[in-house]
C-alpha positions in Angstrom: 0.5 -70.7 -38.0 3.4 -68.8 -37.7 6.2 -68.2 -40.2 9.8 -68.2 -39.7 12.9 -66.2 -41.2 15.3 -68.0 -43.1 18.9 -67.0 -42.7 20.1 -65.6 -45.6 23.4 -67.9 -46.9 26.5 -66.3 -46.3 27.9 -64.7 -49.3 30.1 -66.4 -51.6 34.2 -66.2 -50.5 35.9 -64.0 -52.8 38.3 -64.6 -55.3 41.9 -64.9 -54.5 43.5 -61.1 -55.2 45.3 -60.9 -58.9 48.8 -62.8 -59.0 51.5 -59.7 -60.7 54.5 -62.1 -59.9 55.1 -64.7 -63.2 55.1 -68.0 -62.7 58.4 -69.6 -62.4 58.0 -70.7 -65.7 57.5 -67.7 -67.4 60.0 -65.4 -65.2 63.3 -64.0 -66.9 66.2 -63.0 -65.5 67.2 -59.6 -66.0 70.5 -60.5 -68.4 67.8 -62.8 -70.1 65.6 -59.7 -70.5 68.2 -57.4 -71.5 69.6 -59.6 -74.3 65.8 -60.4 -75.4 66.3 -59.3 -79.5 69.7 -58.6 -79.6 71.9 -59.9 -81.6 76.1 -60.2 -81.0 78.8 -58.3 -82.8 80.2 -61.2 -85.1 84.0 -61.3 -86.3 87.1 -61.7 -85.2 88.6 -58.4 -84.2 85.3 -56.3 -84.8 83.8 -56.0 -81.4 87.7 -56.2 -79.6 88.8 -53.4 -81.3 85.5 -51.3 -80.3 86.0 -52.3 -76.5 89.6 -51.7 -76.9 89.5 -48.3 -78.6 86.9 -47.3 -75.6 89.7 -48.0 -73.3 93.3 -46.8 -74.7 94.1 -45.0 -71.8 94.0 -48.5 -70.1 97.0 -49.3 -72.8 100.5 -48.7 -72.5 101.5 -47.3 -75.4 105.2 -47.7 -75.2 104.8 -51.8 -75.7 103.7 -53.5 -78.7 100.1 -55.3 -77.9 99.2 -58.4 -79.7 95.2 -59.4 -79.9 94.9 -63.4 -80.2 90.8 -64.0 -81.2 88.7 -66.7 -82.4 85.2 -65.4 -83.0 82.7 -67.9 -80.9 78.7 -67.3 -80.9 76.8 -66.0 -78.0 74.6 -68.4 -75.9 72.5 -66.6 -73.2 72.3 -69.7 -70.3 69.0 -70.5 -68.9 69.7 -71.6 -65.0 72.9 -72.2 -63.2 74.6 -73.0 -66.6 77.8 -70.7 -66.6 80.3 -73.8 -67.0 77.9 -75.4 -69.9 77.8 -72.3 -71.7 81.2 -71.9 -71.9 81.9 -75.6 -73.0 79.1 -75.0 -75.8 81.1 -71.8 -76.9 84.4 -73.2 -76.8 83.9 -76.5 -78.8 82.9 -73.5 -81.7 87.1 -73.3 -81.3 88.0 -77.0 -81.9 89.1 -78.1 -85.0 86.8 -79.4 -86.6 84.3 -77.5 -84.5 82.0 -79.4 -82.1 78.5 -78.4 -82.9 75.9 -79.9 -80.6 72.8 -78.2 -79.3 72.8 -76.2 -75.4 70.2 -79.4 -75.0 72.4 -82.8 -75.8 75.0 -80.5 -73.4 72.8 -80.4 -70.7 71.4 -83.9 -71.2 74.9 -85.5 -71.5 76.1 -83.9 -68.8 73.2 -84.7 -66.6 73.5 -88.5 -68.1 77.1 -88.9 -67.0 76.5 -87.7 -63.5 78.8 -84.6 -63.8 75.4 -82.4 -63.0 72.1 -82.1 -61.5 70.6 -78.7 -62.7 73.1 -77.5 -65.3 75.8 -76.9 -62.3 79.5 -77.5 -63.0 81.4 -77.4 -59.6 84.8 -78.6 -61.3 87.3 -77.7 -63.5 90.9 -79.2 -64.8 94.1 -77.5 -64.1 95.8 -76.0 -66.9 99.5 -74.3 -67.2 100.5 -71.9 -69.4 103.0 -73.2 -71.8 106.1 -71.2 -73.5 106.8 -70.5 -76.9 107.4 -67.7 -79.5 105.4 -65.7 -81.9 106.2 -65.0 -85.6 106.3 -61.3 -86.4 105.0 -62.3 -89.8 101.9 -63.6 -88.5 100.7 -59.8 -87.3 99.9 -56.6 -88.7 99.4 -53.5 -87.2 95.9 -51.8 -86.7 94.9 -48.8 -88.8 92.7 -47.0 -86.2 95.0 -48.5 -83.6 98.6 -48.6 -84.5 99.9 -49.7 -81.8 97.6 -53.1 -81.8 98.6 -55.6 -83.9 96.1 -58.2 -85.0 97.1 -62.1 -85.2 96.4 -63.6 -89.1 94.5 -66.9 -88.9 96.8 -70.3 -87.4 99.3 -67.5 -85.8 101.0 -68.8 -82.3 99.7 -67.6 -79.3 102.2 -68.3 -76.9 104.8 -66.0 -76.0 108.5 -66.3 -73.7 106.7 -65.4 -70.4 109.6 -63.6 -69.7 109.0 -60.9 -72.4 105.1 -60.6 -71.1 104.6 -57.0 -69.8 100.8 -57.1 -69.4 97.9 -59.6 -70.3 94.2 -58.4 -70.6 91.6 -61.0 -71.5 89.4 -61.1 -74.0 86.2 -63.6 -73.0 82.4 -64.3 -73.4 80.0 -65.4 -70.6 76.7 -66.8 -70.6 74.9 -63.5 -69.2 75.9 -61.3 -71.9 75.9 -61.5 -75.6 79.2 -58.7 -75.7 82.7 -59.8 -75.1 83.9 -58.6 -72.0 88.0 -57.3 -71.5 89.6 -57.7 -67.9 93.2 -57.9 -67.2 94.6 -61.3 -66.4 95.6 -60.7 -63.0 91.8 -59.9 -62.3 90.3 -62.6 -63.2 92.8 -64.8 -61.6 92.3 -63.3 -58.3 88.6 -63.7 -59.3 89.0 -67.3 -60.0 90.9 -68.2 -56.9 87.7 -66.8 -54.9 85.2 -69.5 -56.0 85.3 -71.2 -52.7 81.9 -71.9 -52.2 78.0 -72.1 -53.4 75.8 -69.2 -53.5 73.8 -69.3 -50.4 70.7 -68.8 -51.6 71.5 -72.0 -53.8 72.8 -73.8 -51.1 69.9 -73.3 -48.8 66.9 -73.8 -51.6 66.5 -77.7 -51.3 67.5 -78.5 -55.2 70.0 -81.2 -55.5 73.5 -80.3 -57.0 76.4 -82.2 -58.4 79.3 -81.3 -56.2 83.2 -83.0 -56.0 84.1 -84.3 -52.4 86.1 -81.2 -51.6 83.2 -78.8 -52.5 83.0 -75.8 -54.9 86.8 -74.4 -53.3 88.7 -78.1 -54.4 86.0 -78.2 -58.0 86.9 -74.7 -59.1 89.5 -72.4 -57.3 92.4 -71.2 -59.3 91.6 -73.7 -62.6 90.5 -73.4 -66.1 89.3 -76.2 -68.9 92.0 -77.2 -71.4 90.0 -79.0 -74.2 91.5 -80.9 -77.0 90.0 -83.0 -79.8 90.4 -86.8 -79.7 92.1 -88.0 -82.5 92.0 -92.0 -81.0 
């Protein structure tokens, strides 16, 4: 009788090497990292006049400067939500303010067909209108004399005539700090959105675009809102 060898089974496969990548779920984008427990300057002038008294070599000092600012809370978006960020933050402006959670945005939006993913690839024109300003309605800047700060329900237009220079004053939804560019930049800026991102355009998600693309949605336009009184 003779005995035989049994093969020894083959060893068990081993386990699938240790993930270090998040899942999609759980990833952050560095602005969302960077403004993880932060919290905003809040106030009217507070924050301006710090950003503005970093840069008064970019002011003339030979021309009065008016600042025109409505305080608005920070949102940091989540996702392509640059256009429904700034909606949430401007309706803080309206009077009586509009205060709706990010989430009804996002869902109405996405409801009434004006997005897929949080997108918005269009905008309204919007021209600037003439007017004057009341001298009354300003005073001048202790630390900055030469800024003069607008009281609350002052008129911000101006004869466009008399304009020397215009800086802006705006918040996005990647940053929890006001930002300060000059108005001629971010209209050149503005007349450059001509088209998608190409990584977005070529990563198979669905977005909500008008029939002329981004270039006809975007280019060269701003929202005008306005409160229904009907």
């Amino acid at each position: 009788m003779s005995a035989q060898k049994l093969a020894a089974p083959p060893p068990p496969p081993l386990p699938p090497p240790l993930s270090l990548t998040p899942s999609g779920s759980s990833k952050k984008k560095l602005y969302q990292a960077i403004a993880k427990g932060k919290s905003p300057v809040e106030g009217d002038y507070e924050e301006a006049k710090i950003i503005i008294g970093q840069r008064q070599s970019s002011f003339r000092k030979d021309v009065q400067w008016l600042l025109f600012n409505k305080y608005v809370p920070s949102l940091i978006q989540d996702g392509p939500q640059c256009g429904l960020v700034a909606l949430w933050m401007a309706a803080h402006l309206l009077q009586p303010p509009k205060i709706v959670s990010m989430e009804t945005v996002v869902q109405t939006a996405k409801d009434k067909g004006y997005t897929a993913q949080g997108e918005m690839f269009s905008g309204t024109l919007l021209g600037l209108s003439q007017g004057c300003v009341d001298g009354k309605l300003f005073s001048s800047d202790i630390m900055l004399p030469w800024l003069h700060l607008s009281h609350n329900g002052a008129c911000v237009s101006w004869p466009t005539d008399l304009i020397e220079e215009v800086y802006v004053l705006a918040k996005q939804g990647k940053s929890l700090r006001y930002q300060l560019w000059k108005f001629e930049t971010v209209a050149q800026s503005n007349t450059q959105l001509e088209e998608m991102d190409p990584q977005r355009v070529n990563d198979g998600t669905y977005y909500v675009l008008p029939s002329g693309g981004v270039q006809e949605g975007l280019a060269g336009q701003v929202v005008l809102l306005h409160t229904n009184h009907s």
